[in-house]
C-alpha positions as a Markdown table, in Angstrom:
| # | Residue | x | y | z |
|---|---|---|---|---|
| 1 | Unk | -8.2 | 16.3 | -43.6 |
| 2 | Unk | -5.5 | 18.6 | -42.0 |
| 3 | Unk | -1.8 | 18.7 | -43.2 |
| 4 | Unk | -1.1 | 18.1 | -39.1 |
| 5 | Unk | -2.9 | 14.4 | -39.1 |
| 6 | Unk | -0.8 | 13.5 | -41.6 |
| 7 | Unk | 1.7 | 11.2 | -39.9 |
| 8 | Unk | -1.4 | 9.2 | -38.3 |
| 9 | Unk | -1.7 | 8.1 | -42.1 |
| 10 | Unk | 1.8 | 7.1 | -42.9 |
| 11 | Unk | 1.2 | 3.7 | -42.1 |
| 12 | Unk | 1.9 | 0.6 | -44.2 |
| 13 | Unk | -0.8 | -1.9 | -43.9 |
| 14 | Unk | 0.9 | -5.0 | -44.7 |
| 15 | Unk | 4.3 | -6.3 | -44.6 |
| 16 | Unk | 4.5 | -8.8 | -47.3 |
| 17 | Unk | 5.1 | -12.2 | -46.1 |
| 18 | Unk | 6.3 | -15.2 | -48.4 |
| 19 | Unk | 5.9 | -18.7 | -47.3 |
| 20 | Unk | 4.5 | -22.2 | -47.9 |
| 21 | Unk | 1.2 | -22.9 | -45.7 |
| 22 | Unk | 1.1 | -25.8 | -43.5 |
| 23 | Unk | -2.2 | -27.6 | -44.5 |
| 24 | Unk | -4.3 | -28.5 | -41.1 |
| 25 | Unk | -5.6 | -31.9 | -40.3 |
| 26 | Unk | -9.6 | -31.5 | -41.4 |
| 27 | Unk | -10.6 | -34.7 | -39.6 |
| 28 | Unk | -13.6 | -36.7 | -41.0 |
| 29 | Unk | -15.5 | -33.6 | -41.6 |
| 30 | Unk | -16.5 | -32.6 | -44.9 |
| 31 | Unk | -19.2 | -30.5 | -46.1 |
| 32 | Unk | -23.0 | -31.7 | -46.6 |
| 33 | Unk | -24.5 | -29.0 | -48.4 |
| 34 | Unk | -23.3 | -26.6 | -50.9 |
| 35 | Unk | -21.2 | -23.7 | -49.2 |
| 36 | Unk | -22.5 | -19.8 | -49.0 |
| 37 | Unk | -19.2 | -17.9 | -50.4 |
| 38 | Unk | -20.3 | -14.8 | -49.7 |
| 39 | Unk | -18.3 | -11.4 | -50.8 |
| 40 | Unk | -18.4 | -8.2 | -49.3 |
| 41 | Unk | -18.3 | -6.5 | -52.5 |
| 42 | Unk | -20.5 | -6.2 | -55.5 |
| 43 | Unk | -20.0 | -7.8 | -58.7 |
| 44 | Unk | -16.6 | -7.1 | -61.0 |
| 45 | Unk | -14.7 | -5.8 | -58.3 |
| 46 | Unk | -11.3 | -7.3 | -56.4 |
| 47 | Unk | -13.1 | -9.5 | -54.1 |
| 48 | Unk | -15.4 | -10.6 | -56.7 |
| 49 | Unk | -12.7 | -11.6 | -59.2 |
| 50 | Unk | -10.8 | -13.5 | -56.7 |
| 51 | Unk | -14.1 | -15.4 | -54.9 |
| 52 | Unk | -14.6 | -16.7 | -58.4 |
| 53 | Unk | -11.4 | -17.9 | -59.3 |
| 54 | Unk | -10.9 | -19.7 | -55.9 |
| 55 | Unk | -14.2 | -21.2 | -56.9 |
| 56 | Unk | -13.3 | -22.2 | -60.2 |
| 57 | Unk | -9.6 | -23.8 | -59.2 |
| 58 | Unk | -11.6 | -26.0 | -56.2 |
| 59 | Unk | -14.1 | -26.8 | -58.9 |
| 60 | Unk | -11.7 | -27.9 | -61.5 |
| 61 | Unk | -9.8 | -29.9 | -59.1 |
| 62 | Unk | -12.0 | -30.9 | -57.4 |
| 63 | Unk | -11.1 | -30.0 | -54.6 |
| 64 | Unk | -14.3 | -30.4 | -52.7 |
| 65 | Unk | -17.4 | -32.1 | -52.1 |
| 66 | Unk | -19.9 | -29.9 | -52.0 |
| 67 | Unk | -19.4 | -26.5 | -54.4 |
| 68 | Unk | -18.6 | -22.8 | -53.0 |
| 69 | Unk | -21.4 | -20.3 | -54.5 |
| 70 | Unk | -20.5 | -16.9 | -55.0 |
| 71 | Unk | -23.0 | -14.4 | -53.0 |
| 72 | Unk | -22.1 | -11.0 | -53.3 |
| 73 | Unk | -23.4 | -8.8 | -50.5 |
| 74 | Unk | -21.7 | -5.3 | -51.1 |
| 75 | Unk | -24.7 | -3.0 | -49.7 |
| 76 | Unk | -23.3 | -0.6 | -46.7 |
| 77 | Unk | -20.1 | -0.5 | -47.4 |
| 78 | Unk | -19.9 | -4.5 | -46.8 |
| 79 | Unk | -22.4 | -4.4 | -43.8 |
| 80 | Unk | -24.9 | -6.3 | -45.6 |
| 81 | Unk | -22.3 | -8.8 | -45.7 |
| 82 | Unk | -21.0 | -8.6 | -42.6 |
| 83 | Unk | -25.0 | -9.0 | -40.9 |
| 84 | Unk | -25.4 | -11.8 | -43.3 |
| 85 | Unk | -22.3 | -14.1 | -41.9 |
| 86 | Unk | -22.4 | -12.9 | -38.5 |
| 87 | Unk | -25.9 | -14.5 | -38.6 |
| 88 | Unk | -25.4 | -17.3 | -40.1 |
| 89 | Unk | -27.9 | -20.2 | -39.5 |
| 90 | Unk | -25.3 | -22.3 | -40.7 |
| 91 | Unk | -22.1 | -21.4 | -39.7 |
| 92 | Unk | -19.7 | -24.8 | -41.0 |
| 93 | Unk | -21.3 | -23.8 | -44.4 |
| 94 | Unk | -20.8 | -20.1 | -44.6 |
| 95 | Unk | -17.6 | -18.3 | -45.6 |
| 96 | Unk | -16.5 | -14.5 | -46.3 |
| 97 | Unk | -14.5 | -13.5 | -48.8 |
| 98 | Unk | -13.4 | -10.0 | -47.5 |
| 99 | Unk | -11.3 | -6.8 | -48.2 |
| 100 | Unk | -10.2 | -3.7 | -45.6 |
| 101 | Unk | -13.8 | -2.9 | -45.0 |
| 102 | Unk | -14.0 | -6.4 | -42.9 |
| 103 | Unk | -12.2 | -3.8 | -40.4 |
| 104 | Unk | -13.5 | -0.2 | -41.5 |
| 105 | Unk | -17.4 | -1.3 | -41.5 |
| 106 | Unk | -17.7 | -2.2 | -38.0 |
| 107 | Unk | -15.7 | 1.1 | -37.0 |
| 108 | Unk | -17.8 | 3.5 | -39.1 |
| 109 | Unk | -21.3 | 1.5 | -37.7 |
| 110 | Unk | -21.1 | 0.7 | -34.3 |
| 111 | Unk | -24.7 | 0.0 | -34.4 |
| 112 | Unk | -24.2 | -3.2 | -36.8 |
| 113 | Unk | -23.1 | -5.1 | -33.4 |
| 114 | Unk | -20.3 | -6.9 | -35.6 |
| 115 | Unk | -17.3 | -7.7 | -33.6 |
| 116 | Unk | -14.5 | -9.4 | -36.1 |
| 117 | Unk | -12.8 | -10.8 | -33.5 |
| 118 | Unk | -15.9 | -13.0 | -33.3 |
| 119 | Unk | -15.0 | -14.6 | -37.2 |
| 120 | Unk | -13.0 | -17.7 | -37.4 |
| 121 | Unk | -10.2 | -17.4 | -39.4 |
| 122 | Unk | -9.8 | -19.5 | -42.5 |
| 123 | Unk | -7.2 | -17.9 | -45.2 |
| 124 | Unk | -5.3 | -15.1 | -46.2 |
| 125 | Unk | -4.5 | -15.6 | -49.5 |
| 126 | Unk | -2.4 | -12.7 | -50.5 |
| 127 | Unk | -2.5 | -8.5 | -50.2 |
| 128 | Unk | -3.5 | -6.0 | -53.1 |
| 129 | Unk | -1.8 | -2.7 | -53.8 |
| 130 | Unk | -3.9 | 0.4 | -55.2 |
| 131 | Unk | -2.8 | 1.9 | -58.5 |
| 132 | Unk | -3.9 | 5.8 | -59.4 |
| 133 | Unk | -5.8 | 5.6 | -62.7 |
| 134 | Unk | -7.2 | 7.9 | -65.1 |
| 135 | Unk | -8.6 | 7.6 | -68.6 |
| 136 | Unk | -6.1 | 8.0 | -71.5 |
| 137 | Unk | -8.9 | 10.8 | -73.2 |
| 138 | Unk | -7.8 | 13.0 | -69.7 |
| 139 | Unk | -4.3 | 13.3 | -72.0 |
| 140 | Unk | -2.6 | 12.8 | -68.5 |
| 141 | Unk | 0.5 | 10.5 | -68.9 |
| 142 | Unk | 2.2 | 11.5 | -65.5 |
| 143 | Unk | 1.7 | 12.2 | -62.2 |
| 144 | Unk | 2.7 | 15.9 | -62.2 |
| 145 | Unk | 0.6 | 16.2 | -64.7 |
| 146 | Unk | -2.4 | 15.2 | -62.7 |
| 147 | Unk | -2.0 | 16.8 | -59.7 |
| 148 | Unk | -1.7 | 20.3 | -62.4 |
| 149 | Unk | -5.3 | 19.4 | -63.6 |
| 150 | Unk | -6.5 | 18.9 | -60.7 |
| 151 | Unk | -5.8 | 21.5 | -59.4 |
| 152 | Unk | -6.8 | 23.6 | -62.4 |
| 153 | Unk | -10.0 | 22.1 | -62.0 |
| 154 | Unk | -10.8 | 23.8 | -58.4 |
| 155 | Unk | -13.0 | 21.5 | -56.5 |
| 156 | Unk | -14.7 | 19.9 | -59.7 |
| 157 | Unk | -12.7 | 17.0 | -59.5 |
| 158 | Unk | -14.5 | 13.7 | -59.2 |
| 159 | Unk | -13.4 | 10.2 | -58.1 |
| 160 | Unk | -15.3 | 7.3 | -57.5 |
| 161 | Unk | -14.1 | 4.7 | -55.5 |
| 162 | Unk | -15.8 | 1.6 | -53.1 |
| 163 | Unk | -18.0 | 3.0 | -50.0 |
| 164 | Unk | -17.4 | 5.6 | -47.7 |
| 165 | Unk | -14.9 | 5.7 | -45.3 |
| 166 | Unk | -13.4 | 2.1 | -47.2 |
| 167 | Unk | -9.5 | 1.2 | -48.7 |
| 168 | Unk | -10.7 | 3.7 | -52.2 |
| 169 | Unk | -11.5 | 6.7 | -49.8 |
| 170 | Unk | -8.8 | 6.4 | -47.3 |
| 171 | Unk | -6.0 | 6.6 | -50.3 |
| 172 | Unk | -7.7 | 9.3 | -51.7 |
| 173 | Unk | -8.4 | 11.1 | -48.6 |
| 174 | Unk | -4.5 | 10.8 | -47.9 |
| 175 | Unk | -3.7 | 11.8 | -51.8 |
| 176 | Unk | -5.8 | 15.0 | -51.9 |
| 177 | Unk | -4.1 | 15.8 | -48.2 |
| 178 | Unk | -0.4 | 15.1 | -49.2 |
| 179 | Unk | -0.7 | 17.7 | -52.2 |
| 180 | Unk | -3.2 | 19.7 | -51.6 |
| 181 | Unk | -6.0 | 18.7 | -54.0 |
| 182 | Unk | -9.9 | 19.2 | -53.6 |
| 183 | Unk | -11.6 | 15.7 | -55.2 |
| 184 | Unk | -15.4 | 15.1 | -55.1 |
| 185 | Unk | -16.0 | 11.6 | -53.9 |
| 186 | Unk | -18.5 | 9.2 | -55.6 |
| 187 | Unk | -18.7 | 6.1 | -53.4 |
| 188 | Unk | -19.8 | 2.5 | -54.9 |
| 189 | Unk | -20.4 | -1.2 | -54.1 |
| 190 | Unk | -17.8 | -2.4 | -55.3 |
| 191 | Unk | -14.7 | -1.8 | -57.8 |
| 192 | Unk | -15.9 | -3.5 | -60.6 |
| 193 | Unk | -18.7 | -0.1 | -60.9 |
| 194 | Unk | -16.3 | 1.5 | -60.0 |
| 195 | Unk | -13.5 | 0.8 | -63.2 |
| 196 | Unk | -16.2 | 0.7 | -65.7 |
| 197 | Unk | -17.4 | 4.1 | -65.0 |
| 198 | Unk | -14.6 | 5.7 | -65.1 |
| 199 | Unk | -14.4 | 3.5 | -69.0 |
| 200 | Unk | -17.5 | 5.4 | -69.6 |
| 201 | Unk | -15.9 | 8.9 | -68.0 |
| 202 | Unk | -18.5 | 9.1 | -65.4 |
| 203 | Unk | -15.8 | 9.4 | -62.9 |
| 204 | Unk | -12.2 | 11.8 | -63.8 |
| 205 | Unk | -9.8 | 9.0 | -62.1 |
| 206 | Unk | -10.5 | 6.0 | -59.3 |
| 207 | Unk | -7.4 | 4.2 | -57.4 |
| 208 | Unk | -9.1 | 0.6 | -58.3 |
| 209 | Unk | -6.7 | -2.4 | -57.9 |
| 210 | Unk | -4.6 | -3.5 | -60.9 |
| 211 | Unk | -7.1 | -6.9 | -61.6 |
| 212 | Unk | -10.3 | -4.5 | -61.3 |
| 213 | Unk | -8.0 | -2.2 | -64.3 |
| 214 | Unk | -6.6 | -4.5 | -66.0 |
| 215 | Unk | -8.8 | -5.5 | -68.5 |
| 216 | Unk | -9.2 | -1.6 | -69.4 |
| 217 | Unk | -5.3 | -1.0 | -69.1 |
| 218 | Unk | -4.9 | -4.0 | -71.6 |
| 219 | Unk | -7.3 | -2.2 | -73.9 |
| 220 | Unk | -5.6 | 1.0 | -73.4 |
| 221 | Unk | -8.1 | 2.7 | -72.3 |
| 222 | Unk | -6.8 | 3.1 | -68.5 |
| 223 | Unk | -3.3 | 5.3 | -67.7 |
| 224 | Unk | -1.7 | 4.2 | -64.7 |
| 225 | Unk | 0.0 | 7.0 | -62.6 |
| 226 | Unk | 1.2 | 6.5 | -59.2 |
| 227 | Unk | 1.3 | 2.8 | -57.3 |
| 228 | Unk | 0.6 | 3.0 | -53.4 |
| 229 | Unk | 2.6 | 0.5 | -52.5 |
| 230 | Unk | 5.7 | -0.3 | -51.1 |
| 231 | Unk | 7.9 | -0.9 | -54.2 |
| 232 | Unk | 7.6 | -0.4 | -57.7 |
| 233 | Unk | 4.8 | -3.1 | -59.3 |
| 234 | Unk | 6.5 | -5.2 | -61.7 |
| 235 | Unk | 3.4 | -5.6 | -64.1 |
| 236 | Unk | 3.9 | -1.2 | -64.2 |
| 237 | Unk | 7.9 | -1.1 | -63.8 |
| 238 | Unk | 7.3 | 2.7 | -65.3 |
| 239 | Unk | 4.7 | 3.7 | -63.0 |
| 240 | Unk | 6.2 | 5.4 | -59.4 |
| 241 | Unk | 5.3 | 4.9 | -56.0 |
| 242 | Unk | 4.1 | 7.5 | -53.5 |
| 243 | Unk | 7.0 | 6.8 | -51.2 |
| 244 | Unk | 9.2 | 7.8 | -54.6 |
| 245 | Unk | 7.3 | 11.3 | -54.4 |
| 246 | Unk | 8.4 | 12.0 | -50.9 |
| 247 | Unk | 5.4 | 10.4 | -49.1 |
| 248 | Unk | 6.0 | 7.5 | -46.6 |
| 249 | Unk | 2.8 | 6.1 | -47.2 |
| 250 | Unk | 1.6 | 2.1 | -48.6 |
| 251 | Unk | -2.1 | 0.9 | -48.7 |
| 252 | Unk | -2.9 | -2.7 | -49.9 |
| 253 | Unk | -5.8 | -4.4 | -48.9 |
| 254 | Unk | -6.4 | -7.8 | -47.8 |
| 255 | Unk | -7.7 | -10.7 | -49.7 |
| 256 | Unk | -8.7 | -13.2 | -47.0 |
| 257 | Unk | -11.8 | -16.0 | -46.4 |
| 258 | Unk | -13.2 | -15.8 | -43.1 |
| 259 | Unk | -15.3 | -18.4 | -41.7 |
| 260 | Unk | -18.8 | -16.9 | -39.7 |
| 261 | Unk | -19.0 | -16.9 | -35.9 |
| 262 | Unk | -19.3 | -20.4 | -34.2 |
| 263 | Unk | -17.8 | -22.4 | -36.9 |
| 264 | Unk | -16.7 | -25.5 | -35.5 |
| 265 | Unk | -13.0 | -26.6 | -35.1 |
| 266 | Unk | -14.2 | -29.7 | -37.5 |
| 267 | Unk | -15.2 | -27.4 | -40.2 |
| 268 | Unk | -12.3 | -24.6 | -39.6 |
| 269 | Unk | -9.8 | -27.2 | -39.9 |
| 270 | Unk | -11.5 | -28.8 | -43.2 |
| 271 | Unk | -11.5 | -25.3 | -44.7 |
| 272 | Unk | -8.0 | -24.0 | -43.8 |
| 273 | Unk | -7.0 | -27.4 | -45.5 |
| 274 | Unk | -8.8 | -26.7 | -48.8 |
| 275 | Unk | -7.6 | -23.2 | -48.6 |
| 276 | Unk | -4.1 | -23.7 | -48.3 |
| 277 | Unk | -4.3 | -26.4 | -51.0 |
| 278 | Unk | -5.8 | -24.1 | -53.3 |
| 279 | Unk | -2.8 | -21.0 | -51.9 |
| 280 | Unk | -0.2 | -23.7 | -53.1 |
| 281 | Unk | -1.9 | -24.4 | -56.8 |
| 282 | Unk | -0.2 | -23.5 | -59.8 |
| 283 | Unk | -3.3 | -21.6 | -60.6 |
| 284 | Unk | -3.3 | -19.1 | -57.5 |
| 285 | Unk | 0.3 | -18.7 | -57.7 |
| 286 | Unk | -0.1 | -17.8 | -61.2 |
| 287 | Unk | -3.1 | -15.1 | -60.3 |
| 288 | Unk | -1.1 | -13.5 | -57.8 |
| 289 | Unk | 1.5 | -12.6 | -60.5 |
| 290 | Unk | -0.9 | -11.9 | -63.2 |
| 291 | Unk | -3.2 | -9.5 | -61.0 |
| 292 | Unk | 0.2 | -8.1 | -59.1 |
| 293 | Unk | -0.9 | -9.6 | -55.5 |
| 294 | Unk | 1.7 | -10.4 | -52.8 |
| 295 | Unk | 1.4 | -13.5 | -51.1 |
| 296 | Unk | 0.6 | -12.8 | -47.4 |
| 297 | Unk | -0.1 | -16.4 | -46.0 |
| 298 | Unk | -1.2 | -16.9 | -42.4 |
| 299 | Unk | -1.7 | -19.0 | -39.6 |
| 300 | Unk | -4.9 | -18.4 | -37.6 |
| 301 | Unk | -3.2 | -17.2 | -35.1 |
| 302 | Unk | -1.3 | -15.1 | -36.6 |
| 303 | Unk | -4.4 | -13.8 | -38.6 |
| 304 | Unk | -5.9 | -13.3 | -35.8 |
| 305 | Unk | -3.0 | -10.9 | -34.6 |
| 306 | Unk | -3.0 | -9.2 | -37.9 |
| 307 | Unk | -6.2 | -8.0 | -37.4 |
| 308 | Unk | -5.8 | -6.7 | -34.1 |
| 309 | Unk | -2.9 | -4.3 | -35.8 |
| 310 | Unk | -5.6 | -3.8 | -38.8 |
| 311 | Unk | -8.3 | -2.8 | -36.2 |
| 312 | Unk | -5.6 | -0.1 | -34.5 |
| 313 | Unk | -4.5 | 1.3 | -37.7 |
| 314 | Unk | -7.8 | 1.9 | -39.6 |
| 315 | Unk | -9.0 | 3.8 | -36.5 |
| 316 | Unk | -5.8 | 6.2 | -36.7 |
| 317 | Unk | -6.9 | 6.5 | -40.7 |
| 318 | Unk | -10.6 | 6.9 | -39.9 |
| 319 | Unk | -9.8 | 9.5 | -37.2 |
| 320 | Unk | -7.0 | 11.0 | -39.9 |
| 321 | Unk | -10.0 | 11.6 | -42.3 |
| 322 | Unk | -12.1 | 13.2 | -39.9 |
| 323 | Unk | -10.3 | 15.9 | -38.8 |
């Protein structure tokens, strides 16, 4: 990536939005077979966590009639996934749960035939900011210190991170650009592989999300460095912000349910009810402060909008990387 594309990646992905859903009118409709929750992301990662805790609040509640099954479908950088809802024989019993690759996928493969702006939108349920992680047996305690090793280690840096040409690539394609590093990139299916090899120091340091960390930070096992977001995180209050080290640059990515193609307005409206039932639980509000998520709820309309911007922004970043 050349210093000269830089501004095409100084782009802050989401503007964080706080407000009170207005539940939709779901008719008479309701669910007569158990509902395919499928996640674009393998097992242990972001999208993973949260599928399975939306599951488990709208079980507990009970919330709905027929349960949401967890399906993860991370192959391709989230194409698998993508092919597999865009298909759907069943289309008022399928649901996505996606990330930033719900708009990088279809970019990077054309030939996939997936156009997002045929996806009903259902939810967006909040946005999550990258952290810069490393193990604590690196002895790295700050970011200075990090970019110094790196740089000692003259192209035998490795990162792993989810996909290729994904949310974990783009940040590090912008981190190695803004201070001139040279970082071998291990791509995965998903961020949960992603955290726990670089527990077992397969991997030098990954930008996972705090909730795919956390468990590892609470050990003490992970050393946060350097937040991408917009402000300081208050679960890290210690740990800066690349805007704080002279780069105007946020990445968070989005933690939405999409409904597949065709859905019908019977079956969109009973799920954006359910949805913003479960946004407005004690429960969810409590993740979203626990995993450090900011709440980004939508209409569908203005979903819809949002990922117009999304679809113009990840082709600057895409076309940032390539040159």
């Amino acid at each position: 990536m050349k210093t000269t594309k830089r501004t095409l990646l100084k782009l802050a992905l989401a503007a964080v939005i706080v407000g009170t859903p207005a539940a939709a009118v779901a008719e008479d409709w309701e669910p007569t077979r158990p509902i395919d929750f499928v996640i674009m992301a393998g097992p242990g990662g972001g999208a993973d966590q949260i599928a399975r805790f939306i599951q488990s609040v709208a079980e507990k509640q009970d919330m709905t009639n027929r349960p949401l099954v967890p399906n993860n479908k991370g192959g391709g950088s989230g194409a698998e996934a993508l092919l597999h809802v865009g298909k759907a024989r069943d289309a008022d019993h399928t649901l996505l749960v996606t990330l930033n690759s719900f708009f990088t996928t279809p970019l990077r493969q054309e030939k996939l035939g997936i156009d997002t702006e045929t996806f009903t939108p259902i939810a967006m349920m909040g946005v999550d900011p990258f952290v810069l992680w490393v193990h604590k047996d690196e002895g790295i305690t700050d970011f200075e210190s990090f970019v110094e090793k790196v740089k000692t280690a003259d192209g035998q840096w490795v990162m792993g991170g989810t996909g290729k040409g994904q949310e974990d690539s783009i940040v590090i394609a912008y981190l190695s650009d803004a201070f001139g590093l040279k970082i071998k990139y291990i791509p995965y299916d998903g961020g949960g592989a992603v955290a726990k090899d670089l527990a077992g120091r397969q991997v030098m340091a990954t930008v996972n999300n705090p909730a795919e960390a956390k468990g590892f930070y609470d050990s003490g096992d992970f050393v946060p460095l350097l937040a991408f977001s917009d402000e300081r995180l208050p679960a890290y209050p210690d740990v800066p912000t690349m805007k704080e080290k002279g780069h105007d640059f946020s990445y968070y990515n989005q933690r939405a349910v999409v409904g597949a193609p065709g859905m019908s307005d019977e079956a969109a409206a009973y799920y954006r009810d359910l949805f913003s039932k479960i946004y407005e639980t004690a429960e969810w509000q409590g993740y979203l402060k626990s995993e450090s998520l900011s709440p980004l709820w939508m209409n569908a309309e203005e979903q819809r909008a949002y990922w117009a911007k999304q679809v113009e922004n990840h082709k600057k970043l895409l076309a940032a990387m390539e040159n």
